[in-house]
N, C-alpha and C positions, 0 to 999 in steps of 0.2 A: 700614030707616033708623030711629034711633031720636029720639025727640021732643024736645025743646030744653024742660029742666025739670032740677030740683035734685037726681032722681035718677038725671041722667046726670052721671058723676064728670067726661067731660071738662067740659061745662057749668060746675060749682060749680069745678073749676078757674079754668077762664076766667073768674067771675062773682068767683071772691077775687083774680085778678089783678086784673082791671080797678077792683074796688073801693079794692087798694091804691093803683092808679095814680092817681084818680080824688083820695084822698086827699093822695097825696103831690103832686099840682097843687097845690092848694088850701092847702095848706103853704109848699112852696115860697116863696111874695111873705114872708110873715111870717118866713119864716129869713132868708131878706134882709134885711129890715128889720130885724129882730136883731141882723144879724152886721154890718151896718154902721154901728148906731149903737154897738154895744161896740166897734168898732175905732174911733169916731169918723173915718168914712171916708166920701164918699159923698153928698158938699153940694154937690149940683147948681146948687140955684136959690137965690136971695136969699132966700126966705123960710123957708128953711133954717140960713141964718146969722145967726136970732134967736132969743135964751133959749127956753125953753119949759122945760114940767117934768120934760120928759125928756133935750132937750137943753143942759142948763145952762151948759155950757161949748163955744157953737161957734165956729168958728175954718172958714177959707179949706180949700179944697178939700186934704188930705192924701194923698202917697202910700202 
Protein backbone atom coordinates (compact mmCIF):
# COMPACT_ATOMS: atom_id res chain seq x y z
CA UNK A 1 0.00 0.00 0.00
CA UNK A 2 1.34 3.16 -0.88
CA UNK A 3 1.75 6.19 1.73
CA UNK A 4 -0.65 9.25 1.66
CA UNK A 5 2.04 12.14 0.30
CA UNK A 6 2.44 14.49 -2.84
CA UNK A 7 4.23 11.74 -4.61
CA UNK A 8 1.34 9.80 -4.84
CA UNK A 9 -0.31 11.25 -8.17
CA UNK A 10 -3.73 9.88 -6.87
CA UNK A 11 -3.19 12.01 -3.51
CA UNK A 12 -2.02 15.51 -5.39
CA UNK A 13 -5.02 14.72 -7.38
CA UNK A 14 -7.33 14.57 -4.59
CA UNK A 15 -5.45 17.48 -2.63
CA UNK A 16 -6.01 19.91 -6.03
CA UNK A 17 -9.58 18.94 -5.96
CA UNK A 18 -10.49 19.46 -2.62
CA UNK A 19 -8.35 22.66 -2.77
CA UNK A 20 -10.51 23.82 -5.74
CA UNK A 21 -13.58 22.92 -3.86
CA UNK A 22 -12.40 24.39 -0.54
CA UNK A 23 -11.92 27.67 -2.74
CA UNK A 24 -14.91 27.83 -4.68
CA UNK A 25 -16.95 27.70 -0.98
CA UNK A 26 -15.37 30.47 0.21
CA UNK A 27 -16.38 32.25 -3.10
CA UNK A 28 -19.47 31.42 -3.51
CA UNK A 29 -21.19 34.13 -0.48
CA UNK A 30 -19.23 36.92 -2.40
CA UNK A 31 -20.58 36.00 -6.02
CA UNK A 32 -23.95 36.22 -4.38
CA UNK A 33 -23.42 39.38 -2.94
CA UNK A 34 -22.30 40.53 -6.35
CA UNK A 35 -24.64 39.24 -8.43
CA UNK A 36 -27.51 40.58 -6.27
CA UNK A 37 -26.60 43.85 -5.76
CA UNK A 38 -25.88 44.32 -9.80
CA UNK A 39 -29.29 42.98 -10.35
CA UNK A 40 -30.40 45.14 -7.54
CA UNK A 41 -32.23 42.13 -6.34
CA UNK A 42 -32.44 40.57 -2.99
CA UNK A 43 -33.61 43.15 -0.12
CA UNK A 44 -34.43 41.06 2.40
CA UNK A 45 -34.43 43.11 5.48
CA UNK A 46 -35.13 46.81 6.33
CA UNK A 47 -31.76 47.81 6.72
CA UNK A 48 -31.26 46.89 3.32
CA UNK A 49 -33.67 49.45 2.07
CA UNK A 50 -31.12 52.33 3.06
CA UNK A 51 -28.56 54.36 0.97
CA UNK A 52 -25.30 53.33 1.61
CA UNK A 53 -22.30 53.61 -0.71
CA UNK A 54 -22.88 50.78 -2.47
CA UNK A 55 -26.34 50.71 -2.53
CA UNK A 56 -27.38 54.26 -3.52
CA UNK A 57 -30.50 53.62 -5.09
CA UNK A 58 -32.68 51.00 -2.95
CA UNK A 59 -36.04 50.34 -3.56
CA UNK A 60 -38.64 47.24 -2.21
CA UNK A 61 -37.88 43.77 -2.78
CA UNK A 62 -37.68 43.13 -7.00
CA UNK A 63 -38.39 40.30 -9.15
Amino acid sequence: MQEIGFENPIFVTYAVASALTVLKVMGQGWMTVYRMLRSNSGLASPEDLRAGPINKNPGPLSA
